[in-house]
C-alpha positions in Angstrom: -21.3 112.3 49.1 -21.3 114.6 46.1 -20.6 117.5 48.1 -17.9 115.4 49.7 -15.8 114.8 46.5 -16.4 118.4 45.2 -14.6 119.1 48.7 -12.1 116.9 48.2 -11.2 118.6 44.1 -11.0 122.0 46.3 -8.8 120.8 48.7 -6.8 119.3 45.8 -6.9 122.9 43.9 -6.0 124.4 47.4 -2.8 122.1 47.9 -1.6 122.8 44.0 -1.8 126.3 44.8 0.4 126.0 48.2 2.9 123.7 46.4 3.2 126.8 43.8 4.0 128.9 46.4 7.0 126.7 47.9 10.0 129.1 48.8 12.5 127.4 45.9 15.0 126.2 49.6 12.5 123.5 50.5 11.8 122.4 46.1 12.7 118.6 45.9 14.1 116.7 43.4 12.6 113.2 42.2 13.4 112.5 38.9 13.6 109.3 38.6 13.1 107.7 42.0 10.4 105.0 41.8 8.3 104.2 44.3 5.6 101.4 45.6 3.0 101.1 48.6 0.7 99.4 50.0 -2.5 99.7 52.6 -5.8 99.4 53.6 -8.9 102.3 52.5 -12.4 102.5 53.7 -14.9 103.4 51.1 -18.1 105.5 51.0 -20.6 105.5 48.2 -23.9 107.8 47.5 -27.2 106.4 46.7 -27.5 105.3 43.5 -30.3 103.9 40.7 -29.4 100.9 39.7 -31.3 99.1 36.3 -31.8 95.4 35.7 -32.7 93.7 32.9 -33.0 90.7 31.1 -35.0 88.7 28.4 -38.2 89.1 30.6 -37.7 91.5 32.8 -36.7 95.1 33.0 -36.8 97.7 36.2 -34.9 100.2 37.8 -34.4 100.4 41.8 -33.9 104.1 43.1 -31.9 105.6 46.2 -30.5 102.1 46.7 -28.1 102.3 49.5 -24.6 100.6 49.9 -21.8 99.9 52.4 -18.3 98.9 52.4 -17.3 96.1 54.4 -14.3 96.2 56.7 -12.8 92.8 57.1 -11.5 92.8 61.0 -8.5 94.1 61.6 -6.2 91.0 62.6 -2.4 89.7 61.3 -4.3 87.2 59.8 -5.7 88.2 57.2 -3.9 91.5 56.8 -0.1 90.7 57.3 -1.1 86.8 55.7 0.9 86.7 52.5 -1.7 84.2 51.3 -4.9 86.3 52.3 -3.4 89.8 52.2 -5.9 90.6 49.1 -8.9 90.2 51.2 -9.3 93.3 53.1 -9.9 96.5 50.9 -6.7 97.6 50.2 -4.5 100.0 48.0 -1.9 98.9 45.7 0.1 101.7 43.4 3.5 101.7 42.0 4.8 105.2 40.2 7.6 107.0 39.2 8.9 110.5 39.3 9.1 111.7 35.9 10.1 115.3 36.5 11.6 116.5 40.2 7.5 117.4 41.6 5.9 115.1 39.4 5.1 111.3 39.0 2.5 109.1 37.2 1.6 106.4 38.8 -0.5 102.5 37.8 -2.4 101.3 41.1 -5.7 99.1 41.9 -7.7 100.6 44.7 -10.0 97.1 46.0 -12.8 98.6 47.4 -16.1 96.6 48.2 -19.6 97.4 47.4 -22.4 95.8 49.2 -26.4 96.9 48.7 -27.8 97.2 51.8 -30.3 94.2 52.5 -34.0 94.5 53.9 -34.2 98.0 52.7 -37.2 99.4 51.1 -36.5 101.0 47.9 -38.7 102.6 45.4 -39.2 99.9 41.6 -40.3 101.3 38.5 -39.8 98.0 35.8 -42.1 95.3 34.6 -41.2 91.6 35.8 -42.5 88.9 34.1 -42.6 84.9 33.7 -39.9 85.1 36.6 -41.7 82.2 38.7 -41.6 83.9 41.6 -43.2 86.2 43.6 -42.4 89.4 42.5 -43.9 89.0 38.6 -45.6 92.2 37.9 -45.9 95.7 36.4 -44.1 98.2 38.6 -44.3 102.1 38.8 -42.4 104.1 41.8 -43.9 100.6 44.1 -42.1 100.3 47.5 -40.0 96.8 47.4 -37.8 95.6 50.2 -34.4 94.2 49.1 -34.8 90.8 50.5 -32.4 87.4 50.0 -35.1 85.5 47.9 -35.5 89.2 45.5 -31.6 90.3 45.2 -28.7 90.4 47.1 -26.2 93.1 44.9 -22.4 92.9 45.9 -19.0 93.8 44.0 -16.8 92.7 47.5 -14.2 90.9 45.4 -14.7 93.6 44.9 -14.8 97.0 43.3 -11.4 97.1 41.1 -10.8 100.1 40.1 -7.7 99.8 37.9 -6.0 103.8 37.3 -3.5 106.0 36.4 -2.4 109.0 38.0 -1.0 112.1 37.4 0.2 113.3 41.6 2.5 116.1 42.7 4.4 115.8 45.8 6.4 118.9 47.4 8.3 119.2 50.8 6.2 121.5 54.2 9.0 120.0 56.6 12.3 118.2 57.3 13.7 117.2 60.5 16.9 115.1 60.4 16.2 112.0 58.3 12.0 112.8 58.3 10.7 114.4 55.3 6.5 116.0 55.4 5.7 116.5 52.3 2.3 117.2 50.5 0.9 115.4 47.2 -2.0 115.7 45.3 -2.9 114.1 42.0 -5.7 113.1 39.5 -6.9 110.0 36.9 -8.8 108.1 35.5 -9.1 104.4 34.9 -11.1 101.2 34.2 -13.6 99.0 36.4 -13.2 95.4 36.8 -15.8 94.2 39.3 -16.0 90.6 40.5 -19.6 91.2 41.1 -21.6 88.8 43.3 -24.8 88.7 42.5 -28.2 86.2 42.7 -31.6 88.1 41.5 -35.1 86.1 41.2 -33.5 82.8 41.5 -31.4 83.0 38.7 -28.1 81.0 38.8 -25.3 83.7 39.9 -22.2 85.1 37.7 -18.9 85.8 40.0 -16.2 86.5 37.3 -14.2 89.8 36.9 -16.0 91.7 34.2 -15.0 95.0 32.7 -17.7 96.7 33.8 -17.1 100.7 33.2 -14.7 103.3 34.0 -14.3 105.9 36.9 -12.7 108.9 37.6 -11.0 110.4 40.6 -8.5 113.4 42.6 -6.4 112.7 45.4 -4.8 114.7 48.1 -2.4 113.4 50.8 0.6 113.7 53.5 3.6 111.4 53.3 6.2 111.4 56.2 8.8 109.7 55.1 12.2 107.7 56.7 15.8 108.0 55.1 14.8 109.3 51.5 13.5 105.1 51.7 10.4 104.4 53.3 6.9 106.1 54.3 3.4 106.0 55.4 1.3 108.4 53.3 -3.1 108.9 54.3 -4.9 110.1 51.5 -8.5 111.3 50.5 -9.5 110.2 47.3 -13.2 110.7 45.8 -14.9 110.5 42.5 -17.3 108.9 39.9 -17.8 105.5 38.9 -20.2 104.9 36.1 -20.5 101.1 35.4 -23.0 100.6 32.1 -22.2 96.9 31.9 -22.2 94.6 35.1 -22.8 90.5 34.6 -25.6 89.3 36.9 -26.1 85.9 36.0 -24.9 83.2 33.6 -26.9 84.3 30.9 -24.9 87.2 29.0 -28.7 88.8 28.5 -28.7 89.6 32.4 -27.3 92.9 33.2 -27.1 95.9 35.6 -25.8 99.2 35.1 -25.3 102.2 37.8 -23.0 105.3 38.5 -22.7 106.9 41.7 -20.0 109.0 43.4 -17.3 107.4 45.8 -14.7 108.6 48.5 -12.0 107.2 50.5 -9.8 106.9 53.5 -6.3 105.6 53.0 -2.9 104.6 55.1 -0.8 102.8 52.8 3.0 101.7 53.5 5.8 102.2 51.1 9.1 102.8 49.9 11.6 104.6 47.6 14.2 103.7 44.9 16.3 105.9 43.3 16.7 105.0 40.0 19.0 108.1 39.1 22.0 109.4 40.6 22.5 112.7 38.7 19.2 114.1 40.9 19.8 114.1 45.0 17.0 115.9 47.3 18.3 119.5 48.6 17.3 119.7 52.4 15.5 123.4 53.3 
């Protein structure tokens, strides 16, 4: 997964250079065209160690792995007004503030689940838990079982950002524009994590958990200078130092780990100003 984001700020690096090298025929001109879209990602995430603790416990579980998970493709929920935040999807609305470049506010809703009935390596101390798992712990094999800890953010992994993208023309065919767009940002994480660990009542609140970083690299066709459908590949690094995990503010987790994605997204363009207009190549 790390080696899969480190592709991913290549290919970024590679696209910037190309977009540099644009014969100045094809160079658009966005200023000041807004734009919004929306769509559906699928998320991948690299083990990660993940500490606990509390007022009588204390232990850190290593290599844990973690899924997505896809809610079923169907219109309902997907094309549901009412449900249409369910499935993991993508959310960004920017705006063109020179002719290549835009910055951009979005929410990528990505879900995090720990894998159950996996055995992971403990190092800790548990104690005065009443339960089974009491004890001193040091590398011990564990299995991640219902009645130990079941670890999801699935409403989900918020990651609120800002980003910096350019976007410059490969191709145009009558009203259908190719272009290229690439981008980086930063931004803050606000889990709704769902959590229940040794029996302790469960916390499912959003909670400003951390901050994550991330690069971007895409192809949007678009319709009429109006509409489009862009697919991106987005990866990065998510460090969360403060996740709830029960009622009690004592109870906490913290973790980092890198991330990528898969994303179609729908959308569409307004132009805001009248003085710019997009030269065709």
């Amino acid at each position: 997964m790390k080696y899969f984001c480190i592709g991913i700020f290549l290919f970024f690096i590679a696209q910037f250079s190309f977009a540099q090298n644009l014969t100045p025929d094809l160079t658009i001109g966005q200023k000041g065209k807004l734009y919004f879209y929306w769509g559906w990602n699928r998320g991948w995430y690299n083990h990660s160690d993940i500490t606990f603790s509390g007022s009588n416990y204390k232990f850190t579980l290593k290599e844990v792995v973690a899924n997505d998970r896809q809610t079923p493709f169907a219109i309902d929920p997907y094309l549901n007004p009412v449900m249409i935040t369910v499935p993991q999807y993508n959310f960004r609305v920017g705006y063109f503030i020179k002719h290549n470049w835009n910055i951009s506010l979005g929410v990528d809703h990505m879900k995090y689940v720990v894998q159950q009935n996996q055995t992971v390596s403990i190092s800790g101390y548990i104690h005065d838990s009443q339960t089974e798992f009491d004890g001193e712990y040091y590398n011990d094999d564990i299995a991640i079982s219902e009645d130990f800890l079941q670890f999801e953010h699935t409403d989900g992994l918020n990651y609120l950002n800002v980003e910096l993208r350019r976007e410059d023309p490969i191709f145009h065919f009558n009203k259908i524009d190719f272009n290229v767009t690439e981008g980086f940002g930063l931004g803050a994480l606000l889990p709704r994590t769902n959590t229940t660990l040794l029996n302790k009542e469960r916390y499912d609140e959003f909670h400003l958990a951390g901050y994550g970083l991330g690069v971007m690299a895409g192809l949007k066709v678009s319709f009429f200078e109006a509409f489009f459908i862009q697919s991106e590949l987005k990866g990065g690094f998510i460090n969360m130092a403060d996740i709830r995990t029960t009622m009690s503010k004592v109870d906490e987790a913290n973790q980092h780990f890198f991330f990528s994605e898969f994303n179609i997204v729908f959308g569409g363009t307004i132009n805001l100003s009248k003085e710019h207009k997009k030269k065709k190549g």
